[in-house]
N, C-alpha and C positions, 0 to 999 in steps of 0.2 A: 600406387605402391604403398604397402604400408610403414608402418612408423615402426615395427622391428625389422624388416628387411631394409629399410634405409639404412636403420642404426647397422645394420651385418654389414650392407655394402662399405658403411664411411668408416667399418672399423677393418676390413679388406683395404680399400684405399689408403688407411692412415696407416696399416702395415705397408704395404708396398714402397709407398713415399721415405718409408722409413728406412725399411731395408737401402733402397735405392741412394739415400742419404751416406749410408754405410761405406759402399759399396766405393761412394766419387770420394768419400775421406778416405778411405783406404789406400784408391789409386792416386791419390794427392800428398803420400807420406815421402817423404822427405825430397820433397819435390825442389828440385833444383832454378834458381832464381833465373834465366836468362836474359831478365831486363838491366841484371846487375851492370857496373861499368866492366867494360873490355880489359882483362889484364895480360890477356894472351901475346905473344910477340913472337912469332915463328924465328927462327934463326935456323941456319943449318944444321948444327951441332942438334937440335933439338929432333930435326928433320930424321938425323941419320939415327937417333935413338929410337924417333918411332919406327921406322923401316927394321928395327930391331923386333922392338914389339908385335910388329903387324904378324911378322911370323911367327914368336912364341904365339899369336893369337892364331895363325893358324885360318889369316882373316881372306888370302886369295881361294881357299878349299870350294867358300861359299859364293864368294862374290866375282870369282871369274869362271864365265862358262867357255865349257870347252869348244878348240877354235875361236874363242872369244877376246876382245881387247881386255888386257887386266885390270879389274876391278870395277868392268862396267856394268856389273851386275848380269841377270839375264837367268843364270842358272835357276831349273826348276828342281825345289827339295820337298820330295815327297813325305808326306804323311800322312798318318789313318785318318787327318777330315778333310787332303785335299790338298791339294800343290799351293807350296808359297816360294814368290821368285824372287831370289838375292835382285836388292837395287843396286843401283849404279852409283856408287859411291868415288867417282875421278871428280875433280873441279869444274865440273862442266856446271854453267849458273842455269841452266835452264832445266834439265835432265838428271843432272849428280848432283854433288853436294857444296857445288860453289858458291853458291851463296849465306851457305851456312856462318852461322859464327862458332868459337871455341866451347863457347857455353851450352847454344846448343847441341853437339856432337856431344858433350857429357850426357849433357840431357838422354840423351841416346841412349849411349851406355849407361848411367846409372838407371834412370830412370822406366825407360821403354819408350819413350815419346818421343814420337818424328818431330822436325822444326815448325809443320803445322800445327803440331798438338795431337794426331791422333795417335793411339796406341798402335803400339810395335808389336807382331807374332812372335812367340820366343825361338821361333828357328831361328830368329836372331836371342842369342844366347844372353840375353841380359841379366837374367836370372844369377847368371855368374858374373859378368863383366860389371854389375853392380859393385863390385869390390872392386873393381880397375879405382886407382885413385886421381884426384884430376890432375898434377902434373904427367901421369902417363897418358891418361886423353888427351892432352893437349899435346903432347909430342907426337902420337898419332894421328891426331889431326892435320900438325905443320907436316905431317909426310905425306898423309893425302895430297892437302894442298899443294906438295910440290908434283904431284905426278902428272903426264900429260892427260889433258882434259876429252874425256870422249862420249860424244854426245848420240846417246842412245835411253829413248823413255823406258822406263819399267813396265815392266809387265804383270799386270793385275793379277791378284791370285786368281786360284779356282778352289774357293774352301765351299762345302756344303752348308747349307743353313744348319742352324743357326751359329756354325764358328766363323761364319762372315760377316759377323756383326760388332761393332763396338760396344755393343751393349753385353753381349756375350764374353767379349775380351777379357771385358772390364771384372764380369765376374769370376773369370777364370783366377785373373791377377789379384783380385780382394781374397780371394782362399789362397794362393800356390804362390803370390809373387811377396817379398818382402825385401826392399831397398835397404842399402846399407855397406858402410863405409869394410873395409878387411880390418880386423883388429887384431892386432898384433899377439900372439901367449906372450902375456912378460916371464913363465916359469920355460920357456924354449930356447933355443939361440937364435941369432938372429941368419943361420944359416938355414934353419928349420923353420923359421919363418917367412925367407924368401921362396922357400920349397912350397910351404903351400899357398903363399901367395899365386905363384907360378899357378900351382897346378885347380885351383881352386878357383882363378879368379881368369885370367887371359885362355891360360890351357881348358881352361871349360873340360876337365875331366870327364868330371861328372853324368856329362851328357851324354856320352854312352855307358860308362860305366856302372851306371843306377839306374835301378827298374822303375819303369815307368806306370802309373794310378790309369785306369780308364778316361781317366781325362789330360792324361799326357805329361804329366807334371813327376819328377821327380822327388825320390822323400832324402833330406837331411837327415834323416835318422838312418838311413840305411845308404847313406853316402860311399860310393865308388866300391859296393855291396856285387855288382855285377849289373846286367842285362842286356836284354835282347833288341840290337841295335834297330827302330822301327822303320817297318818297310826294306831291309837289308838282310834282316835274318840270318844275319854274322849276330853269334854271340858276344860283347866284351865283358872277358872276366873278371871275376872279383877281385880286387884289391886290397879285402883283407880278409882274403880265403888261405890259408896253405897249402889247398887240394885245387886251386885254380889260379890264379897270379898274383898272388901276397908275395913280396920279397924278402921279408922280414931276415929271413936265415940266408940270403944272399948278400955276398960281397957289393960294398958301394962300385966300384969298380965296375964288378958285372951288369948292375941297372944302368952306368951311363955309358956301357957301351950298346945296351941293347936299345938306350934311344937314340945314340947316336949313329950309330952302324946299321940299325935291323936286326942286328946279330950277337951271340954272346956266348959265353960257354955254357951258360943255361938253359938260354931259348932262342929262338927266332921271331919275326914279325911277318904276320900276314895280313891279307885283307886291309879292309878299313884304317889299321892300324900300322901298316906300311907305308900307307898314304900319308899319315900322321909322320911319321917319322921322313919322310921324304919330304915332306915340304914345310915343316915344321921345327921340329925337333933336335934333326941332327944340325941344325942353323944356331942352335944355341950356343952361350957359350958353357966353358967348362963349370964355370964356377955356379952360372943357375942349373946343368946338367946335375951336377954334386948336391946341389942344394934341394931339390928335387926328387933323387936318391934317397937320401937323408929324410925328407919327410913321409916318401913312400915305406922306408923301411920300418916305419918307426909305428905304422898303422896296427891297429891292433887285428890279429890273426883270430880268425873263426878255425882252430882245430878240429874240424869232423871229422867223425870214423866216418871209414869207408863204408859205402850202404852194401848191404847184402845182396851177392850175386848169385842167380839161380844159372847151374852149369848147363853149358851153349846146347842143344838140339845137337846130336853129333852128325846128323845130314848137314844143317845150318856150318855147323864147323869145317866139314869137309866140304863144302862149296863156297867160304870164303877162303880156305888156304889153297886149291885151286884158281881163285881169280887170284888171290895176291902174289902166288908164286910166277903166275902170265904176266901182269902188271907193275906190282910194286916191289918185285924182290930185288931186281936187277937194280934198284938206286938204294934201297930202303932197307936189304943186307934177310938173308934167309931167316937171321936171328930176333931182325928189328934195331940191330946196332946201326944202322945208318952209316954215311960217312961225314967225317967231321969237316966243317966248313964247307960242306957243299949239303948231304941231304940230311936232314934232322932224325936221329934215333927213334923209332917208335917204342923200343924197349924202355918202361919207364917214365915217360913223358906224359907229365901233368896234362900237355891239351889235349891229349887222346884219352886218357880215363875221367875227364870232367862229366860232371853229371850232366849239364847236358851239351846234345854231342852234332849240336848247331852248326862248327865252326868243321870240323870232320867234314860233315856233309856237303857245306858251299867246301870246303879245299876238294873236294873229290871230281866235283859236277865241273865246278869253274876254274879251279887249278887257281896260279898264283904263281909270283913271286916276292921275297923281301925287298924291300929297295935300292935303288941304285944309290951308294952314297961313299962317301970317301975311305971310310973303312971295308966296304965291301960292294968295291966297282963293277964287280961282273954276279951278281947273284944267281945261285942257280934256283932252276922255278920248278913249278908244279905243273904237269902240263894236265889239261882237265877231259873229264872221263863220261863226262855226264851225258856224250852223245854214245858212247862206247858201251857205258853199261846202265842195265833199266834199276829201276828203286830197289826192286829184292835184292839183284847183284849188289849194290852198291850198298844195303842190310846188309845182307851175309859177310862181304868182305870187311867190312867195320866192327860187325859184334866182332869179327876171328882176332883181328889185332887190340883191339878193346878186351881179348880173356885171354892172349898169346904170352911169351916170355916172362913172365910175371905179374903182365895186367890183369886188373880184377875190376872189369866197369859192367853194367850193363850191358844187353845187348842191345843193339839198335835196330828197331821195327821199320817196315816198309812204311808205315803210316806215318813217322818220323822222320825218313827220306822225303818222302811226298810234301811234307807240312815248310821242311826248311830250302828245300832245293829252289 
C-alpha cells in the first residue's frame, strides 16, 4: 500500500475515532451518578403521590397490554423502523424492576439508560420526562415498588437494521436527545409554571402534538405545532394554531373541562385523545387541570388566513349531500347544528375545516366515542362507516360538509381517504 493512501486511510480512521468520541460525550451529558449513596426512603405518603403522577404521566397507556396484568409491560408500539415493547416495569426482581434502585429509575427517566446501561428507545418518552425532577421519580418509583410483583420477560423488539443497534441509538440521541433538569420562567407565576411543567415534562405533549423529522425526532422550535400521530394517522392538532386547537380565546373553565370531561362547550375529544383523557387526565386534580389551562392558553397563536377554496364539482356536491342526508343528518341536524351534548355541530367547527382532514377521515371509517368519565358518563359515539361507504363516498361526503353552512375547507380527495383510513 502506499504511503498516501495509508496517510487517507489513518486520516478516515482518526475521523471516525473522533466523531465516535463525540458521539459517547454527548450520550454521557449530564449523566446521572447511580453509584452515589441511597437517599431514597419509600413511605406511603410518597407512594400515593406517585400513583398521582403515574397518571398525569399517562404511564399504564404503554406499559399495560391489553388483557394484560398492569404495568407488566408486553404492549407492542409500532413505529416506522419496527415494533418496540413496553417492559415490565412491577417489582418482580427477575423480569420487572425489582431490583432496581431510586437512582437508577431516574437514570431512566432523565437519562434514557436502562439499570444495565444500555440506551432506552424514545417510545419510552425520555426526551420529555427529562425534566421530571427527582423527588417526582422517586415517588414513582416508591409506587411502583409498592404494586404487586408479576413475573413476565420482555419481549424483544423487532426494529429493522440498522435502529437495532446501539450504536445507531447512540447517534440518534448525540443529534435529537438533550438532558436536562425543567427550569422554572422566573418572568411566569408559578401557576404557569406548574402548567408547563405538567404538560411539557410527565404529559409528554409533545409527542404527538409536534411533527416528526425522518428520523423520528421532534423539533423544540416547532413545539405542540401539530402532527401526524405515526403509524395512527389520527392527526393531533396544533396547539398554537387558532384554525386548529390553540385555546388562547377560550375560557380557562372550558380547557379544564374538556380535559376533564372529554367535553366542553367548545369541543369534544376523540381518538387518541380520548384515551388521553380517560386515563389520564380527567384523574388530575383541579388545581394542576387550571394550571395547565393557564399555560396552554397563553401559547402563542399562528393566525392564518383561511387558504383559498376552489368551489366543489357540483356532481361532487350533490353526492355528498345525498350520502350525508342518508347517514349523518338524522344526529348531525340538516343544518350541521348538531345536538348539544350529545352530537357535536358541524356548522363551524374548527376539526372539520382543519387543513388537514386526517382526523374526519379515521372518525368516518372507524367511528368513535369521547370518554366515559365523571362529567360525561354516558358519551354518545360515532358509529363507523368505513365498511358502508368506499373512499370516493366517503371524499364526496367530507368535501360537502367541509364547503356546507358556512365552511370554506378544502375538498377531500379519494387519494386522501385512501392515504389516512
Amino acid at each position: 500500500m502506499s504511503t498516501r493512501r495509508i496517510k487517507i486511510l489513518a486520516a478516515v480512521l482518526g475521523t471516525l475515532l473522533m466523531l465516535a468520541a463525540i458521539v459517547a460525550a454527548l450520550n454521557l451529558r449530564d449523566e446521572v451518578d447511580v453509584n452515589s449513596p441511597p437517599a431514597w426512603k419509600p413511605t406511603p405518603e410518597l407512594a400515593q403521590r406517585g400513583a398521582y403522577l403515574a397518571l398525569a404521566g399517562n404511564c399504564a397507556a404503554c406499559h399495560t397490554a391489553r388483557g394484560g396484568a398492569a404495568y407488566a409491560g408486553g404492549l407492542g408500539i409500532d413505529t416506522p423502523f419496527g415494533t418496540v415493547f413496553a417492559s415490565n416495569i412491577t417489582p418482580d426482581p427477575d423480569t420487572g424492576i425489582g431490583r432496581w434502585t431510586a437512582a437508577e429509575f431516574y437514570r431512566a427517566m432523565h437519562n434514557g439508560r436502562s439499570r444495565d446501561g444500555h440506551l432506552l428507545y424514545p417510545a419510552f418518552p425520555y426526551p420529555n420526562f427529562t425534566q421530571v425532577t427527582r423527588e417526582d421519580s422517586d415517588a414513582l418509583f416508591a409506587w411502583l415498588q409498592s404494586q404487586p410483583p408479576v413475573k413476565q420477560a420482555n419481549a424483544p423488539h423487532t426494529l429493522r437494521f440498522p435502529y437495532n443497534t446501539q450504536a445507531s441509538l447512540a447517534v440518534w440521541r448525540a443529534m435529537f436527545f438533550d438532558p436536562g433538569n425543567y427550569r422554572a420562567d422566573a418572568g411566569r407565576s408559578a401557576q404557569w409554571n406548574r402548567g408547563s411543567y405538567l404538560v411539557r415534562g410527565l404529559g409528554h405533549c409533545n409527542a404527538c402534538h409536534a411533527s416528526r423529522n425522518i428520523f423520528g425526532a421532534t423539533s423544540e422550535r416547532l413545539e405542540l405545532s401539530g402532527g401526524l400521530i405515526p403509524m395512527q394517522k389520527w392527526y393531533a392538532p396544533a396547539l398554537t394554531s387558532s384554525r386548529e386547537a390553540g385555546v388562547a380565546q377560550w375560557e380557562t373553565a372550558h380547557v379544564v373541562a374538556l380535559l376533564r370531561d372529554g367535553i366542553s362547550p367548545r369541543a369534544s375529544v376523540m381518538g387518541p385523545m380520548a384515551e388521553v383523557v380517560y386515563r389520564s387526565t380527567q384523574h388530575l386534580s383541579a388545581h394542576d387541570l387550571e394550571a395547565i389551562a393557564v399555560f396552554l392558553k397563553s401559547l402563542p397563536q399562528a393566525h392564518d388566513s383561511a387558504p383559498a377554496v376552489k368551489p366543489l364539482d357540483l356532481s361532487l356536491l350533490s353526492e355528498g349531500s345525498k350520502i350525508y342526508e342518508k347517514h349523518c343528518e338524522q344526529c348531525h341536524g340538516d343544518k350541521g347544528q348538531g345536538v348539544s351534548g350529545a352530537y357535536p355541530a358541524l356548522a363551524g367547527n374548527r376539526a372539520v375545516t382543519m387543513g388537514n382532514p386526517a382526523n374526519l377521515v379515521r372518525a368516518v371509517v372507524s367511528g368513535g366515542y369521547p370518554p366515559t368519565t365523571m362529567g360525561n358518563p354516558r358519551p354518545f359515539g360515532m358509529p363507523p362507516f368505513g365498511q358502508a361507504l368506499d373512499d370516493s363516498q366517503i371524499a364526496a361526503v367530507l368535501s360537502y360538509v367541509r364547503a356546507s353552512w358556512g365552511n370554506q375547507a378544502p375538498a377531500v380527495s379519494t387519494l386522501e381517504v385512501l392515504q389516512f383510513r
